[in-house]
N, C-alpha and C positions, 0 to 999 in steps of 0.2 A: 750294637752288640750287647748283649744279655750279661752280667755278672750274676753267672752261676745261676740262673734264674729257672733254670729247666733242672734241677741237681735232682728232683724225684723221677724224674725218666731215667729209663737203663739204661747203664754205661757200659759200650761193649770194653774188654779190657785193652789195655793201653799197648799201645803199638809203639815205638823206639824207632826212631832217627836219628841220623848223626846233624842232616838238616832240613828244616819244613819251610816251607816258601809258602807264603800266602797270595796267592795270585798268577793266574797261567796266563798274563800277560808277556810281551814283549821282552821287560826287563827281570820279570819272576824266569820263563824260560829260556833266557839266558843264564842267568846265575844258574840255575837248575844244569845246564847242558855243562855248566863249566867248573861248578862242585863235582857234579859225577864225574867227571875228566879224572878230577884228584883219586878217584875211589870211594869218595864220600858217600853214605845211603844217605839220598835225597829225594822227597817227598813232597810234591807241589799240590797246593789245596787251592778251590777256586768252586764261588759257589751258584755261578754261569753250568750252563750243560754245552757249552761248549767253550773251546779255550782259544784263547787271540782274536775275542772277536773284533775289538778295533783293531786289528792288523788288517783283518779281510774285508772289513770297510775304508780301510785308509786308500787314499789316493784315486776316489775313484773306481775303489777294486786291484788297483793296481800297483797299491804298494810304494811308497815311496821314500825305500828303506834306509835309505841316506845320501851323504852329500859328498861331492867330492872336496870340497872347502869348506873344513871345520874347524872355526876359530872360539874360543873363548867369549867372544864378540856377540857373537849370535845367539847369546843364552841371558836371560835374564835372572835376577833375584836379589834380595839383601845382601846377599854376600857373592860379590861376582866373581873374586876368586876358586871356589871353591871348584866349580865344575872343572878347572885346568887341569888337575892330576889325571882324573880319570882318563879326560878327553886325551890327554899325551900319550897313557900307557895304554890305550884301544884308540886308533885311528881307524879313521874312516874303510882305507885298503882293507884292514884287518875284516869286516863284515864283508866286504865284497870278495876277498877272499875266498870264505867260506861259500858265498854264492854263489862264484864261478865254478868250486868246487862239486856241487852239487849239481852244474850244468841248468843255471836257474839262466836264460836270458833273460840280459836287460838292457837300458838304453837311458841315456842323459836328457835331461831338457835344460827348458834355462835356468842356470844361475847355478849350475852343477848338479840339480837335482837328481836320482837315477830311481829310475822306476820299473817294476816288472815289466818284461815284454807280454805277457799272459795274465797272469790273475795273480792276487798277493795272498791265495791258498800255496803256491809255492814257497812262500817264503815261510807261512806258518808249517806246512809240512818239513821243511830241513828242521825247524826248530823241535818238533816234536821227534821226527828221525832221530836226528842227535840227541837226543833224551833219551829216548829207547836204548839208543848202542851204548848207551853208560849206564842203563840200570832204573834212571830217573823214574818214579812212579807219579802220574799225573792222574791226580781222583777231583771229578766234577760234580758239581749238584750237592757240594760240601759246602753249608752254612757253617763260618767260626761261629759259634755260640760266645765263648771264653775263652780267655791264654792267661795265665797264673805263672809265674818264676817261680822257681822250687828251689827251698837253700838245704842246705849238704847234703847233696844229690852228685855223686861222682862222674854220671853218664849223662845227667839232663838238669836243663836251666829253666826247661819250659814243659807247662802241660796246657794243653788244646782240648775242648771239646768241641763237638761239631755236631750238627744235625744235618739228614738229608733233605737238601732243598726240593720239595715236589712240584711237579709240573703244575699247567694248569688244570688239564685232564684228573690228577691224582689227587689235589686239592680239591675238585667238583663232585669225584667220586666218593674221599673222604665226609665231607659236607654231607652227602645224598644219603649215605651211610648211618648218619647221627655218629658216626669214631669220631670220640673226644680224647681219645688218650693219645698222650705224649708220644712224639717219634723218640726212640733208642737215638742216643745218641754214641758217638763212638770218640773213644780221647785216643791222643798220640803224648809223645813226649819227645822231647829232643834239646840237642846240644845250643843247634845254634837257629836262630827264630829269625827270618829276611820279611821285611812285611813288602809287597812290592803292588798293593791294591791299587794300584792306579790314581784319577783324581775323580771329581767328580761331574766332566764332558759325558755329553752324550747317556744319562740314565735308563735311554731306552737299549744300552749294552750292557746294562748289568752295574753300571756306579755306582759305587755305596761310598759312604764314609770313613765306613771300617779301620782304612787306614789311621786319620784320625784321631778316631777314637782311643787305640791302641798307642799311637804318638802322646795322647795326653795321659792314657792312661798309668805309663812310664816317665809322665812327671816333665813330657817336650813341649816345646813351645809350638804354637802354630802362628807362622805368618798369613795376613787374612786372604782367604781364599775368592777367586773369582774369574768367570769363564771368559775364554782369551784364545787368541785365532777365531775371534767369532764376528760376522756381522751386524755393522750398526742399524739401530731405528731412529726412526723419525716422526714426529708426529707435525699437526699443524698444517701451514702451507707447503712448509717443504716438505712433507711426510706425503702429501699429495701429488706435487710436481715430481718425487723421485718413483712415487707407483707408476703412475702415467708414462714413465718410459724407461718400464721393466724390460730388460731382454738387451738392452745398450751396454757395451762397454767398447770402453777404451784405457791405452797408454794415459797415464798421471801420474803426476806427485803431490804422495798425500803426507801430509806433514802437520806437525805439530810442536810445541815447542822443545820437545827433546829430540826428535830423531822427524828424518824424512825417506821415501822409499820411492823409486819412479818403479811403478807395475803397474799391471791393468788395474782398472775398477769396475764392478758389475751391479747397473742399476735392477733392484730386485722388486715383487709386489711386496716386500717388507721392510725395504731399505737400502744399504749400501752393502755390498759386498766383493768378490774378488782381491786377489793375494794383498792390492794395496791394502783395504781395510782391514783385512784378517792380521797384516804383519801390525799395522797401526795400531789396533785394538790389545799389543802386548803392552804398549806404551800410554794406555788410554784412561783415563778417572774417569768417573758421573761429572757431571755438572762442564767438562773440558769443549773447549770449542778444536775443532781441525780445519785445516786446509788445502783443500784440493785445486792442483794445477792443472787446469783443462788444458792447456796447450801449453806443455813446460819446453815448447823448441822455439817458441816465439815470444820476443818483448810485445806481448798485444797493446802495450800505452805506444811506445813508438811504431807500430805499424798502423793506429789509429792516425797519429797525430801528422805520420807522413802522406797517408795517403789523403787525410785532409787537405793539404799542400797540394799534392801531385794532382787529386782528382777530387776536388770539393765538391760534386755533386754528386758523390757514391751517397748510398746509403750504408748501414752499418753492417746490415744482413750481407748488402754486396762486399762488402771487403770481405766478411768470413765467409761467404760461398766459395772461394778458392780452396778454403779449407775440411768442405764437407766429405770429402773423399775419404783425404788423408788422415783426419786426425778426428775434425766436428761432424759426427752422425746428424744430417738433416733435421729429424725429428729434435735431437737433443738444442741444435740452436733454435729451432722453433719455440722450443721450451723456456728456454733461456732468453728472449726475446719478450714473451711475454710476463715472465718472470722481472729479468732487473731493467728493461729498456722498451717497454713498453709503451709512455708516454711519447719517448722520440724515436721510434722505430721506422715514420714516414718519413724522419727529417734527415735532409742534407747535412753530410760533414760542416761543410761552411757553415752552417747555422746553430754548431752547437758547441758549446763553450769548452774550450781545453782541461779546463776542470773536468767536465763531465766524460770528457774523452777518456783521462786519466783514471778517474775512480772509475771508469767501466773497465778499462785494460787492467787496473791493478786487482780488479774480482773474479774476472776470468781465469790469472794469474794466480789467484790464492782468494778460488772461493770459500768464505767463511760459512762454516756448519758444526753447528751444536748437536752433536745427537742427545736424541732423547734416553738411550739405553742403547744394551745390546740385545740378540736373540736370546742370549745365556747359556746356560750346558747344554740345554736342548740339540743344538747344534758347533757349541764351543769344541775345537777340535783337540783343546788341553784347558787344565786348570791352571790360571795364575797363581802361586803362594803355595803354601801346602806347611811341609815338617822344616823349620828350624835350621838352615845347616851347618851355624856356627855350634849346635852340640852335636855332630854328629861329624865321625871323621873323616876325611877328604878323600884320603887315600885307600880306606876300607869300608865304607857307610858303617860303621859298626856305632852305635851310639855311644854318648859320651857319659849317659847314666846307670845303664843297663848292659852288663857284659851279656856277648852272643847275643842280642837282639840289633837288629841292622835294617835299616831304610834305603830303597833304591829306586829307581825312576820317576814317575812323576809324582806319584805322594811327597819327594821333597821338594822344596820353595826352590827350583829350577826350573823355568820354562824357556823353549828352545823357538827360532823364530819357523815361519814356515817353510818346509825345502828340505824335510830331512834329518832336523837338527834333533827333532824330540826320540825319533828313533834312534838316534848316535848316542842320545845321552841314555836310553833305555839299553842298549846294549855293552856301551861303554860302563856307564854303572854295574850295572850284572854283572861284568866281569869280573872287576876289581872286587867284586863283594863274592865272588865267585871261586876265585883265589884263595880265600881268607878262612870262610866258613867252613 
């Protein structure tokens, strides 16, 4: 964002709101639908030419607007408090609610998940609906340029300039043109300023900083930002053994020293992925090792050490051949054979030392892996960290430096796990901020 930096382009003259939302996301068009409720003029900017577009890529396409168990629990940040108010006074029902109401089908998976039955352009169409029926004006292709606090000003705390954002068409024609002159840009003014830009997931939807920028420019702190729900890499040997048997997943627990999760895992051509890693990766540093439980229904050291007993001249492939159905994809103990047991793969139970038995059962049980990174925003389905939330108030986002300027969804340091959670707190914030403004 530009300070003032375009101030010799023309300014068309200044439009008046009671409040301007930056961002026709999720939790922008919430607070949006639920200011206008009050009566409020409310005015949503977003410099995308279309609005919600992680909504209509979330899930699949299909939405996966919230959850039916939502705990405090399932949200991450420095201040883990903070997200409880909202989440109390906007419960989950309350969204589904509104869904039902609009005759939106939908349907549960696991772990309470609920997801469109159709496409999650339903769910962004109720959110624009209900904008309309209160008035809401949603203007796209609007670059903030600037936002400036204005002091003794009786009607406005805020002035915005904006420029229109050109296609890529309109920029090629500009160029072909030789036009070097400045686009007009166009200012508003308003009471109460909601920044709700999103984090910085997924750039190829339109992420910017913006938010940000505007958090620090108002003197907020930023907790360090970094993309989460995202798939791990790997490089080396193991970066190769996980290519080689892309398209595998199974049931595991992936764990680490703070938290554990039994969900699938999906070996990828780039690395680890599926709900386990995605949820893991909330919890995850550079440099951390994890561990994943390939068969977390079985003690694999005592089913080695018994069937050594019972049948001493299994081999070891033999004893997990029972389990390549149910649990070990064939390929995958191929893998894993040549991987950690290579040396004694021909050899009899009987002939191999109890130690050995043991540290093989104890790695299958909690095999150790360092990733090397993650994919990053590129495909992160949220941002870790963001704005601050010990300055900014619980029960109204309203900041704790700047009267009427207010932060809500994922621009703050709240991230939610996957299943739902990030949508609850995008709407459950909106509200509350929605109420206020």
């Amino acid at each position: 964002m530009s300070q003032m930096q375009n101030q010799a382009a023309p300014v068309k003259s200044n439009s008046q709101y009671d409040v301007i939302i930056i961002g026709a996301g999720a939790s922008g068009l919430y607070c949006a639908l639920t200011a206008g409720r009050r009566g409020r003029r409310v005015l949503v900017l977003d410099h995308a030419n279309k609005a919600g577009k992680k909504i209509l890529m979330s899930g699949g396409g299909r939405c996966n607007f919230t959850n039916y168990f939502v705990e405090p629990e399932h949200f991450i940040g420095a201040n883990q408090h903070f997200c409880k108010s909202a989440l109390s006074r906007y419960p989950s029902w309350e969204f589904i609610g509104m869904v039902e109401a609009h005759k939106i089908a939908y349907h549960e998976r696991e772990h309470g998940q609920l997801f469109c039955d159709d496409s999650a352009q339903d769910i962004l169409t109720m959110l624009l609906d209900e904008c309309s029926a209160v008035g809401v004006q949603v203007k796209l292709n609007a670059q903030v340029e600037s936002v400036q606090a204005i002091e003794n000003d009786k009607n406005a705390r805020f002035e915005l300039l904006t420029t229109k954002q050109l296609s890529k068409k309109e920029k090629q024609e500009r160029k072909e043109s030789g036009n070097q002159t400045k686009l007009p840009q166009t200012g508003y003014r308003c009471e109460s300023l909601v920044v709700a830009t999103g984090g910085l997931s997924i750039p190829t939807m339109g992420a910017s900083g913006l938010g940000y920028e505007l958090a620090q420019q108002f003197e907020h702190t930023l907790v360090a930002t970094d993309a989460s729900l995202v798939p791990f890499t790997f490089t080396d040997k193991t970066g190769e053994l996980i290519r080689a048997l892309a398209g595998i997943s199974l049931p595991v627990i992936a764990s680490n020293e703070r938290i554990s999760f039994k969900l699938p895992v999906l070996f990828t051509h780039r690395g680890l992925s599926g709900p386990a890693m995605l949820q893991l990766s909330n919890y995850w540093q550079i440099g951390e090792t994890i561990s994943i439980n390939l068969l977390p229904n079985i003690d694999m050291t005592m089913l080695f050490l018994a069937h050594k007993k019972s049948h001493p001249r299994q081999l070891i492939r033999t004893v997990l051949a029972d389990y390549t159905d149910s649990a070990l994809p064939k390929k995958l103990l191929a893998a894993l054979q040549t991987h950690l047991w290579d040396d004694i793969k021909d050899t009899e139970l009987a002939n191999i030392k109890d130690e050995r038995l043991t540290e093989l059962g104890t790695t299958l049980n909690g095999w150790q892996l360092k990733p090397s990174g993650t994919e990053g925003y590129r495909t992160a389905e949220v941002t870790r960290g963001g704005v601050k939330t010990n300055e900014v108030s619980s029960k109204t986002m309203q900041s704790s430096f700047q009267d009427g300027l207010y932060f809500i969804g994922e621009v703050l340091d709240v991230t939610g796990w996957l299943g739902g959670y990030n949508f609850q707190w995008a709407w459950a914030s909106g509200f509350v901020c929605g109420e206020v403004v």
